[in-house]
N, C-alpha and C positions, 0 to 999 in steps of 0.2 A: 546453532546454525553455522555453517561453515563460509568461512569470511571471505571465500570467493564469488556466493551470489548471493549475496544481502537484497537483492530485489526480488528474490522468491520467499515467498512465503508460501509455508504451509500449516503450521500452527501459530497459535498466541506467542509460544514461547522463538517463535523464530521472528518478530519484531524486533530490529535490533535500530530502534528511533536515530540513535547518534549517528549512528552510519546513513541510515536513508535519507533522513531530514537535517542538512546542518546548513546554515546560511550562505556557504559559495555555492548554494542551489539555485538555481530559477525554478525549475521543473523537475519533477520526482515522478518515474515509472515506475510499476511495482506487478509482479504477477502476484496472485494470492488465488491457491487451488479450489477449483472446485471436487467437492467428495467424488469417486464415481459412483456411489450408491442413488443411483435416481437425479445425479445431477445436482447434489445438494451443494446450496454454498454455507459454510459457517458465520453465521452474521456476526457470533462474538469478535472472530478474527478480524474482520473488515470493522467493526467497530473500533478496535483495539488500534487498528491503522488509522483510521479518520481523525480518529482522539488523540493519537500521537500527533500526527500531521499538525493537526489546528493549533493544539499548544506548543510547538516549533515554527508556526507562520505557513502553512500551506493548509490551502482548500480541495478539496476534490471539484474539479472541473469536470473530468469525464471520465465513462467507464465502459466496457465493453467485452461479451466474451467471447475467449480462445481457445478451439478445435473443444468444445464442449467440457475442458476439463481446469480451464484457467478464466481467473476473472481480471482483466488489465485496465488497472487505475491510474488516472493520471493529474500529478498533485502541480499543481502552482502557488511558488511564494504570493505572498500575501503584497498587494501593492502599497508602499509606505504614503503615498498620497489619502488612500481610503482610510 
């Protein structure tokens, strides 16, 4: 994945955790493609994101999709009270 936009994703293998998720984060954006073949989303990828996320201290809060071809995540650190 090319270390200019580490918040797209489009396969497994462009998950680059250390860069998305590192603790001077509050908040993590993240586009991750949807196929165009029928509009499919790959649920391994967005798995492989969630998974990273949680065991770096962010939850998915919210998600939403964009011009039919992107799914937009949005992670929030974990609050150290909870």
């Amino acid at each position: 994945m090319p270390s200019e936009a580490p918040f797209v994703i489009e396969t497994v293998d462009d998950v680059a955790a250390d860069d998305l998720f590192n603790s001077g984060r509050d908040q993590v954006v993240i586009a991750i493609r949807i196929t165009p073949v029928f509009g499919q989303l790959d649920l391994g990828v967005v798995a492989a994101v969630v998974d990273e996320a949680n065991v770096r201290g962010f939850t998915l809060v919210r998600e939403r999709s964009f011009r039919d071809e992107w799914l937009i995540c949005v992670f929030d650190a974990f609050d150290d009270a909870d």
